[in-house]
Backbone bond lengths (Angstrom), bond angles and torsions (degrees), N, CA, C in turn:
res aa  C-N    CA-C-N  psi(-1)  N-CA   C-N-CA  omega(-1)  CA-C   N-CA-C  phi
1 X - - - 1.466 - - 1.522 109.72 -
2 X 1.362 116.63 131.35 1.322 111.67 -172.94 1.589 116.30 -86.47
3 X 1.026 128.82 163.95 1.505 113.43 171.76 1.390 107.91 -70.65
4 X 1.543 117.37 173.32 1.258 137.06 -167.57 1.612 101.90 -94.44
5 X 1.962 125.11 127.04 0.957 126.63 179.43 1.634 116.92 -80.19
6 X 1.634 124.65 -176.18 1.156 115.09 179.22 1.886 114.70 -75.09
7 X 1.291 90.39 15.92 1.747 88.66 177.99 1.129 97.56 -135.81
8 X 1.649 134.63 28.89 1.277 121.14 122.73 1.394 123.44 -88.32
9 X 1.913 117.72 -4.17 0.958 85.94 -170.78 1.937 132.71 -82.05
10 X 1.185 126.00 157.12 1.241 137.44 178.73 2.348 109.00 -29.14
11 X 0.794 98.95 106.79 1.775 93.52 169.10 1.511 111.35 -14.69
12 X 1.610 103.49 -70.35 1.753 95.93 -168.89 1.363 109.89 -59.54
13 X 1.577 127.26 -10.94 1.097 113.96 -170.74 1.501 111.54 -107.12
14 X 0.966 122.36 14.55 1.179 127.07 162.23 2.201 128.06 -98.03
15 X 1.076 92.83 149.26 1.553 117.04 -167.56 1.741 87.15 -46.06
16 X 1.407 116.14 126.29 1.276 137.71 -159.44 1.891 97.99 -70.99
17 X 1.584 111.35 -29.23 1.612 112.53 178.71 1.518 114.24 -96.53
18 X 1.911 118.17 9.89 0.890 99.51 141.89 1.674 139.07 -118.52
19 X 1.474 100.96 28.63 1.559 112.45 -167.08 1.318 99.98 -84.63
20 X 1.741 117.19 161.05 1.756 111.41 -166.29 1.258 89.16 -102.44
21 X 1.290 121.13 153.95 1.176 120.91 -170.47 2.188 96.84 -101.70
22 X 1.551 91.93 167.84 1.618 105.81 -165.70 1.758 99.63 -41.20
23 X 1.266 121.72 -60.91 1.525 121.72 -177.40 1.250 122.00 -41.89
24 X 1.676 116.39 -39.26 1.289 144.84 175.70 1.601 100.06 -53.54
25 X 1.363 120.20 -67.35 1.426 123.90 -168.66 1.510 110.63 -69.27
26 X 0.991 130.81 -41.53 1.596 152.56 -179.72 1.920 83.47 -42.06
27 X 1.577 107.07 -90.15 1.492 116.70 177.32 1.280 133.69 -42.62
28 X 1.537 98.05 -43.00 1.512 98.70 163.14 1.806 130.92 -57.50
29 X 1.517 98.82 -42.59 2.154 115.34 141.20 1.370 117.25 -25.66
30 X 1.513 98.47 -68.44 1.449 92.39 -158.62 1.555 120.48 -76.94
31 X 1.662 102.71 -42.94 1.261 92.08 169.63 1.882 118.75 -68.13
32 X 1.231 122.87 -43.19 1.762 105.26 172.46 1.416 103.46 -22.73
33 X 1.624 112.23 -78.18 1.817 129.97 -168.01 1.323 85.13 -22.72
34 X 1.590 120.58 -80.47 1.341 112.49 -143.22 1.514 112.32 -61.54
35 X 1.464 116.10 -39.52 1.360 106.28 -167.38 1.772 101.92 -63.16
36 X 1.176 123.33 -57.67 1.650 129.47 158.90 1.304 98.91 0.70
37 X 1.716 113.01 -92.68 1.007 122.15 177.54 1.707 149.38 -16.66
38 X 1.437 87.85 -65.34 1.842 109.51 148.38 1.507 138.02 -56.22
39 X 1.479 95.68 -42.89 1.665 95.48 159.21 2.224 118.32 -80.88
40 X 1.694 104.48 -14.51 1.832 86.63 162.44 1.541 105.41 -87.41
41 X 1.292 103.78 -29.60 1.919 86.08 162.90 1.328 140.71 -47.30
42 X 1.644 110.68 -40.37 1.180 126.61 -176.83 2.073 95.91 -59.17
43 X 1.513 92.23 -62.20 2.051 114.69 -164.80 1.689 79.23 -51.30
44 X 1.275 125.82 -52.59 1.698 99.20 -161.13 1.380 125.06 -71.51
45 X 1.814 111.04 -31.83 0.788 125.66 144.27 1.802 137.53 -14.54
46 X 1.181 109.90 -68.05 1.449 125.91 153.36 1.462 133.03 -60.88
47 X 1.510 95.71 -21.22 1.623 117.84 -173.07 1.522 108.87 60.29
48 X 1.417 124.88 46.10 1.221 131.84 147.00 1.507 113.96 -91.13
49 X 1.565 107.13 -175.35 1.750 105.57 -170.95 1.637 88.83 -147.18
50 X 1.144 94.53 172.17 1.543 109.56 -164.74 1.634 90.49 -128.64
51 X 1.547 113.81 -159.75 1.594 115.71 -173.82 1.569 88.68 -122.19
52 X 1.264 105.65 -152.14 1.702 138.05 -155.31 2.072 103.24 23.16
53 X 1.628 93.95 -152.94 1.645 72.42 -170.18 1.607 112.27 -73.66
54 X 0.718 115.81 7.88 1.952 128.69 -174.65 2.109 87.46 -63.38
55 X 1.394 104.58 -55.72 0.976 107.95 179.22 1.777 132.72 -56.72
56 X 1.437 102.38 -43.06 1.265 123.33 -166.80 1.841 91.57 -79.66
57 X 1.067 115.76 -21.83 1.734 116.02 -174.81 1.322 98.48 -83.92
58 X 1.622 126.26 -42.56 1.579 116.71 -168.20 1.759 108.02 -58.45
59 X 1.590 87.99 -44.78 1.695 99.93 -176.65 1.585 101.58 -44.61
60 X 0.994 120.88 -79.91 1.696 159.75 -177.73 2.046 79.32 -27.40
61 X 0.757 128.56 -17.60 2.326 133.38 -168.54 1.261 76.54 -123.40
62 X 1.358 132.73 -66.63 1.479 92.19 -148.99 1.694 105.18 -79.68
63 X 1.203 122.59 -14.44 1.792 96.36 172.82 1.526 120.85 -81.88
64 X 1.416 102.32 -9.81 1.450 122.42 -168.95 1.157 98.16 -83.56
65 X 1.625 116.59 -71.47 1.622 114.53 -140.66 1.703 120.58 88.48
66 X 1.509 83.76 -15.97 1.851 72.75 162.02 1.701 114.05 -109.06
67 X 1.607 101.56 171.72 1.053 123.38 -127.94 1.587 104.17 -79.78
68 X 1.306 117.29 156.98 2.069 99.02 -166.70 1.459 107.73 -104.96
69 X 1.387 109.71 -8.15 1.751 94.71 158.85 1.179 103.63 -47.55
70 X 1.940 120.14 -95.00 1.319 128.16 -153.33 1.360 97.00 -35.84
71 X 1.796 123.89 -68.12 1.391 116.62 -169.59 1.474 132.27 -6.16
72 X 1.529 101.61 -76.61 1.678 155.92 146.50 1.749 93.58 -2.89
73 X 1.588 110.12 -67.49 1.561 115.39 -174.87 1.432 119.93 -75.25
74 X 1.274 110.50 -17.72 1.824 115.17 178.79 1.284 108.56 -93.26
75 X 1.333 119.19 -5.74 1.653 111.44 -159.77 1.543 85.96 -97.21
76 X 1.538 111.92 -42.04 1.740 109.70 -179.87 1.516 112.48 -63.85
77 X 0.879 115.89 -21.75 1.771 97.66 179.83 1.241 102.67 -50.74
78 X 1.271 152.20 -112.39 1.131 152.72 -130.57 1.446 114.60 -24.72
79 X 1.487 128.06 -37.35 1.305 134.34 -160.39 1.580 99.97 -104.17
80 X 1.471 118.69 7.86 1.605 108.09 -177.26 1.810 95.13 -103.68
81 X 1.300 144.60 7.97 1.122 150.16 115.63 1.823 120.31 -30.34
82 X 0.892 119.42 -68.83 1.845 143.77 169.82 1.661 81.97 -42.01
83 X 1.315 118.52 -92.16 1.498 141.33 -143.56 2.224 92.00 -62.85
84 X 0.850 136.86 -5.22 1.591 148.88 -173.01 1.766 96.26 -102.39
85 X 1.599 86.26 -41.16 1.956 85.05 -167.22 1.663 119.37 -93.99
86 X 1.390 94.98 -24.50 1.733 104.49 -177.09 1.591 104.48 -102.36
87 X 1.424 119.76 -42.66 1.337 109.86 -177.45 1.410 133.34 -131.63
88 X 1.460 119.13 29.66 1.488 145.76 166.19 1.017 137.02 105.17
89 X 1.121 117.44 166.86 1.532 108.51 -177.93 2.022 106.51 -68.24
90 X 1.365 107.18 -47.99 1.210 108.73 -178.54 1.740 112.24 -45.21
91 X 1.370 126.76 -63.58 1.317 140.82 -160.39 1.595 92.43 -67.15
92 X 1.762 112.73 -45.34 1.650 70.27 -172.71 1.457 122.27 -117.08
93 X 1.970 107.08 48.46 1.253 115.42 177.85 1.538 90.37 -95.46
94 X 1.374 102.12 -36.17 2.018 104.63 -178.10 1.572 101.88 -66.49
95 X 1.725 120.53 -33.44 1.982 110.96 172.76 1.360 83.56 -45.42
96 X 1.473 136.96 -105.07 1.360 152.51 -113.47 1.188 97.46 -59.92
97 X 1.916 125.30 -53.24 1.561 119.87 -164.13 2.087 85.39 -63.17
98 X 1.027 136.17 -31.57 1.493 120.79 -160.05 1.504 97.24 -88.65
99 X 1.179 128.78 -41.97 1.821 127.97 165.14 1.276 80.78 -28.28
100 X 1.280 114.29 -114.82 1.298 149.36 -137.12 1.632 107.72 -36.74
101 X 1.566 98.25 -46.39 1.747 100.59 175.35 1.795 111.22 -61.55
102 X 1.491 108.38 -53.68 1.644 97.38 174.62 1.223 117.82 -57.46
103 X 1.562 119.97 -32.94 1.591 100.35 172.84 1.456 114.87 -63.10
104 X 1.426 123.04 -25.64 1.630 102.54 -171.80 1.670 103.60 -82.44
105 X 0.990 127.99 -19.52 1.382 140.07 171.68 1.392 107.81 -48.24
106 X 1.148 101.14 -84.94 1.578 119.05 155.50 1.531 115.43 -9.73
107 X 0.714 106.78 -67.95 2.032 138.76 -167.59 1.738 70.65 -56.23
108 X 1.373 114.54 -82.36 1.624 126.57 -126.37 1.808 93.55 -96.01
109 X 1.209 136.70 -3.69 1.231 124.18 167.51 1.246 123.02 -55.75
110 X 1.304 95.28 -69.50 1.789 90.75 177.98 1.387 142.78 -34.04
111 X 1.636 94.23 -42.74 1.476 109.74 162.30 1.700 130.12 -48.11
112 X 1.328 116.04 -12.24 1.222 138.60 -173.83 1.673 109.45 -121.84
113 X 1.244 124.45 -38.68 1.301 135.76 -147.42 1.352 90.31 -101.94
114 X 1.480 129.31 -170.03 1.582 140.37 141.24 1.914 89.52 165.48
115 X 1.430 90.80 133.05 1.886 104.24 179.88 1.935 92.71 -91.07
116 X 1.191 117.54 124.35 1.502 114.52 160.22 1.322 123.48 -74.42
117 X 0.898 98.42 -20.80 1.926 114.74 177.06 1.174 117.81 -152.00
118 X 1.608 141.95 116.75 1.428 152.83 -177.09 0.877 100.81 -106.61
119 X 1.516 154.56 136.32 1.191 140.19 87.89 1.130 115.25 -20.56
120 X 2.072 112.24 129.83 1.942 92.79 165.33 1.376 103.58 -86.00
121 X 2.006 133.43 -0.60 1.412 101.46 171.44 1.037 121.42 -64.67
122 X 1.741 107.87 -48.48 1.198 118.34 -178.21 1.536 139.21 -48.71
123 X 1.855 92.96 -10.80 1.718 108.29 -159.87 1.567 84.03 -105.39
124 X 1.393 142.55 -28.48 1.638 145.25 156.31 1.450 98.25 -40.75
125 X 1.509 132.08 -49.03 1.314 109.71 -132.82 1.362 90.99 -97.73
126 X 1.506 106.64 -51.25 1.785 116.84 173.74 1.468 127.61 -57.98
127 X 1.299 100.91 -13.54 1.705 97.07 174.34 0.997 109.53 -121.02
128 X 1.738 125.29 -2.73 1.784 107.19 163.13 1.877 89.69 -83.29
129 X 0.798 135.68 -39.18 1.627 128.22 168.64 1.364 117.60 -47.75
130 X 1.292 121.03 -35.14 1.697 116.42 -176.04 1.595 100.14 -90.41
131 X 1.296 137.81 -19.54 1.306 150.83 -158.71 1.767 91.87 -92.83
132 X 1.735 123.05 -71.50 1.116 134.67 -150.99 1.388 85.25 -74.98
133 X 1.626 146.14 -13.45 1.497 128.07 178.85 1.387 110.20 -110.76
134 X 1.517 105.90 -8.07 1.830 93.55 170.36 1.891 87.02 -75.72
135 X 1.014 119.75 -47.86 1.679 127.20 -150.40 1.990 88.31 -55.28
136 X 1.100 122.66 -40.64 1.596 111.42 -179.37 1.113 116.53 -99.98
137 X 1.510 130.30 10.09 1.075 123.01 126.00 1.457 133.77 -58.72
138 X 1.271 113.64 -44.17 1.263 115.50 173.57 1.676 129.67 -59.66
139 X 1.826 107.12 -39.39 1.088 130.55 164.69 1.568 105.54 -60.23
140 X 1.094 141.66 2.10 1.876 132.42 -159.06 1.401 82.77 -137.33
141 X 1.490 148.49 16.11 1.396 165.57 167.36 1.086 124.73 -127.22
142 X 1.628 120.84 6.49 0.943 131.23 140.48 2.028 85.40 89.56
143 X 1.227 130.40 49.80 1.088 120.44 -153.29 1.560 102.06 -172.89
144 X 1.704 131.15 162.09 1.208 133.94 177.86 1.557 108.50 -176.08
145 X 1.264 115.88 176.36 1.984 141.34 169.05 1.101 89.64 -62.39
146 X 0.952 152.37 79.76 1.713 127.57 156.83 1.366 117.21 17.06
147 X 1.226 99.64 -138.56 1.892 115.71 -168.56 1.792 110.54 33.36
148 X 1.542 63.19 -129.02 2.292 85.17 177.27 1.556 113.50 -57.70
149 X 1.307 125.36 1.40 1.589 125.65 -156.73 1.523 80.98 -110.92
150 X 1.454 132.35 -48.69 1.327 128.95 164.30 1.234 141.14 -46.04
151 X 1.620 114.92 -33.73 1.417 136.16 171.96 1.460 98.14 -88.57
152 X 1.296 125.74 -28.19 1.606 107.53 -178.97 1.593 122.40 -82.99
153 X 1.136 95.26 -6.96 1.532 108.56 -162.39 1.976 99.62 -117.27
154 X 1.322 112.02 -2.37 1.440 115.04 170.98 1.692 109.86 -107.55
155 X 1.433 112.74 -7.53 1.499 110.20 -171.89 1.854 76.18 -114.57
156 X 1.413 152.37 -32.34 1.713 145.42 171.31 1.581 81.56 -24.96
157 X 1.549 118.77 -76.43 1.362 139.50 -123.84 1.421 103.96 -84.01
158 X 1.289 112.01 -54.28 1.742 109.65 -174.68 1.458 96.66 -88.83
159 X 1.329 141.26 -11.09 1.476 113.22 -174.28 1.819 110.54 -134.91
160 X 1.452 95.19 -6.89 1.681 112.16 172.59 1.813 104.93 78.98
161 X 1.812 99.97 21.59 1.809 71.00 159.79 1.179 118.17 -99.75
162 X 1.588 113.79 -167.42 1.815 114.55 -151.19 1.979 85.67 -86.62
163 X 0.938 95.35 159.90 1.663 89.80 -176.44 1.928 87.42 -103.90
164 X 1.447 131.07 -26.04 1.291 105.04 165.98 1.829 120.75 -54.66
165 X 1.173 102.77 -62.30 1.439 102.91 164.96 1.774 145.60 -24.41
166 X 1.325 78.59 -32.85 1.654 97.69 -175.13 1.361 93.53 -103.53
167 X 1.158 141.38 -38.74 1.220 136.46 177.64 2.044 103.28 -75.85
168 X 1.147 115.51 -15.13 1.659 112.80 -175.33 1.552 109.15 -105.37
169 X 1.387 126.46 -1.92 1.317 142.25 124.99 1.404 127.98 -50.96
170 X 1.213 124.06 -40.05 1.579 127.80 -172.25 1.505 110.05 -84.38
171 X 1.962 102.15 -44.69 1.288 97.34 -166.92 1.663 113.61 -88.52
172 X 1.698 101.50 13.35 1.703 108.28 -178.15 1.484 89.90 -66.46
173 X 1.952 98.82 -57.61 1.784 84.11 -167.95 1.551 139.46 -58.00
174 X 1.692 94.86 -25.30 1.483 111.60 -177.30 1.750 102.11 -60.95
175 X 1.794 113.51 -26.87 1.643 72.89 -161.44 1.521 111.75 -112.42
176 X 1.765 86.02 -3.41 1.658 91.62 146.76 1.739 130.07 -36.06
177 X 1.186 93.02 -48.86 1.603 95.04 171.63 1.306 126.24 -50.90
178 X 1.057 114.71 -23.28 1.522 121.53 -173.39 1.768 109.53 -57.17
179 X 1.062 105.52 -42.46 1.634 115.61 158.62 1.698 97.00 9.32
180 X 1.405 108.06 -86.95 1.277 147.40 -172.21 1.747 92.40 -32.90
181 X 1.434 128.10 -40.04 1.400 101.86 -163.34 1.869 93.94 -135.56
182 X 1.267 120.78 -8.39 1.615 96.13 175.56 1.844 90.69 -148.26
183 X 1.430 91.08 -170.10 2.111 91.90 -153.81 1.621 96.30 -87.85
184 X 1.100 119.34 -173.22 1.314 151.81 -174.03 2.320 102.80 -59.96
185 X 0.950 104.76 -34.18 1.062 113.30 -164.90 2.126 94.41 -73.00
186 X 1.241 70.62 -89.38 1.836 86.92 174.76 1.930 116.70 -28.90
187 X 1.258 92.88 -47.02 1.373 98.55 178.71 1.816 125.89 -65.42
188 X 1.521 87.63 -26.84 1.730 101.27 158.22 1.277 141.45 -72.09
189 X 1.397 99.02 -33.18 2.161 132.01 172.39 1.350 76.25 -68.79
190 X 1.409 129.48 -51.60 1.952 121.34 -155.91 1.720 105.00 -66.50
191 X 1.681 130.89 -52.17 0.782 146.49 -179.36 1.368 111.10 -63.84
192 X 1.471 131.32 -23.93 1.394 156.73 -172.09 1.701 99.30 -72.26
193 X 1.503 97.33 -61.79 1.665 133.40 -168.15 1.774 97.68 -51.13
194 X 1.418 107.02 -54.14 1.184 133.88 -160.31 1.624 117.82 -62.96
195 X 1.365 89.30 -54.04 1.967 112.33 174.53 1.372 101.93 -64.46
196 X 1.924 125.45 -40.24 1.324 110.50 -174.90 1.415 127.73 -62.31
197 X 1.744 93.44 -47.19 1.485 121.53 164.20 1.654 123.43 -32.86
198 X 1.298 99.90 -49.73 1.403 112.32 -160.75 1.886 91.38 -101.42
199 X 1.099 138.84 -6.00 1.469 139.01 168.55 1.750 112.18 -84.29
200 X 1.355 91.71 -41.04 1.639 102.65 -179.88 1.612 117.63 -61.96
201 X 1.905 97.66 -27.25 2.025 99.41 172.35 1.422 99.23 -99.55
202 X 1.496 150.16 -1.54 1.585 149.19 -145.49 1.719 68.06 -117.55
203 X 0.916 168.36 -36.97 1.369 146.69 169.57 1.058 145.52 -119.42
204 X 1.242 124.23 4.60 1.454 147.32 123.02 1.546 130.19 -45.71
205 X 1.746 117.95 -51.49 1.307 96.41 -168.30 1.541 88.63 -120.62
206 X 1.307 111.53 121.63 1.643 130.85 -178.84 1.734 99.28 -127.32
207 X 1.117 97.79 134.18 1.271 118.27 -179.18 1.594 106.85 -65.37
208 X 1.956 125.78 99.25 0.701 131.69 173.33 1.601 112.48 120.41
209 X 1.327 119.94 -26.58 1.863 139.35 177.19 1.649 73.83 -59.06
210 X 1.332 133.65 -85.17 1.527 134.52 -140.55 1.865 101.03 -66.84
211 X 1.271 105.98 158.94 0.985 97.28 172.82 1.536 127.06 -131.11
212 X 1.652 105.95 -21.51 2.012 123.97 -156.85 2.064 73.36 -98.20
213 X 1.370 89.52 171.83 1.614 98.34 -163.65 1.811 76.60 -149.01
């Protein structure tokens, strides 16, 4: 087990000029959500899927037809139990306020937004990139999506693996699944989507590179 870097350490225990202050965390929320947000717009858009539950919700719309905000917010409950017991009350009152905000995002983009023309490479490359930099924003706020973003970021801390990694393992299998609802092509842009996503946090957030809490 490796020791714990200066961006595991705990808020109170960190040097008082580098903690973010309340405005700081609020923004640092909203913009992650949104960028999050914009890149599952882009993947749904194209009708590709991404991994963790971001993934398991697109699936969950496309056999449904219903809508992937709400989806998005029911699929995380289960893991905001886990995220209370392994990593605090603080981290996962900021999961739920950031759930809840990407789902209304989610919900309310479209209504504003619409792509006239997607590429699905282009919609792989730009929205596992807009997805994997809201997600370390959120993580550098002491904060995340629930699900797999919770388990990756509780095994970073107590055992020092990369939480991209562990999260680019999980969401291989998730989008494998896709099998089940679109062809061979799409499912590759998805796996494409996935590696960018999950490359963009495997070298960015290293236990100890960050420093403000």
């Amino acid at each position: 087990m490796s020791a714990p870097g200066p961006a595991d350490v705990a808020p109170e225990e960190a040097p008082a000029s580098l903690a973010h202050r309340p405005y700081e965390d609020v923004l640092g929320l909203f913009t992650g959500t949104l960028f999050v947000a914009l890149g599952a717009l882009m993947f749904a858009q194209a009708k590709l899927l991404t991994g963790g539950t971001a993934g398991i919700a697109l699936l969950i719309s496309y056999a449904t037809g219903w809508s992937f905000g709400p989806v998005f917010f029911v699929v995380n409950v289960p893991f905001y139990l886990f995220a209370w017991r392994q990593m605090g009350r603080g981290f996962t009152l900021r999961t739920v306020a950031a759930v809840s905000l990407m789902s209304l995002i989610a919900w309310g983009l479209p209504l504003g937004l619409a792509f006239e023309r997607l590429s699905p490479t282009l919609a792989a490359v730009l929205g596992g990139l807009l997805v994997g930099t809201g997600l370390l924003m959120l993580f550098r706020h002491q904060a995340s999506l629930g699900g797999i973003n919770v388990v990756a970021l509780f095994l970073q801390q107590r055992w020092g693996w990369r939480a991209g990694r562990v999260q680019l393992v999980v969401d291989a299998v998730i989008v494998l699944t896709a099998f089940r609802v679109t062809d061979a092509w799409h499912v590759a842009l998805s796996v494409l989507g996935a590696v960018v996503l999950n490359m963009t946090l495997a070298i960015n957030h290293r236990p100890g590179r960050y420093m403000a809490v």
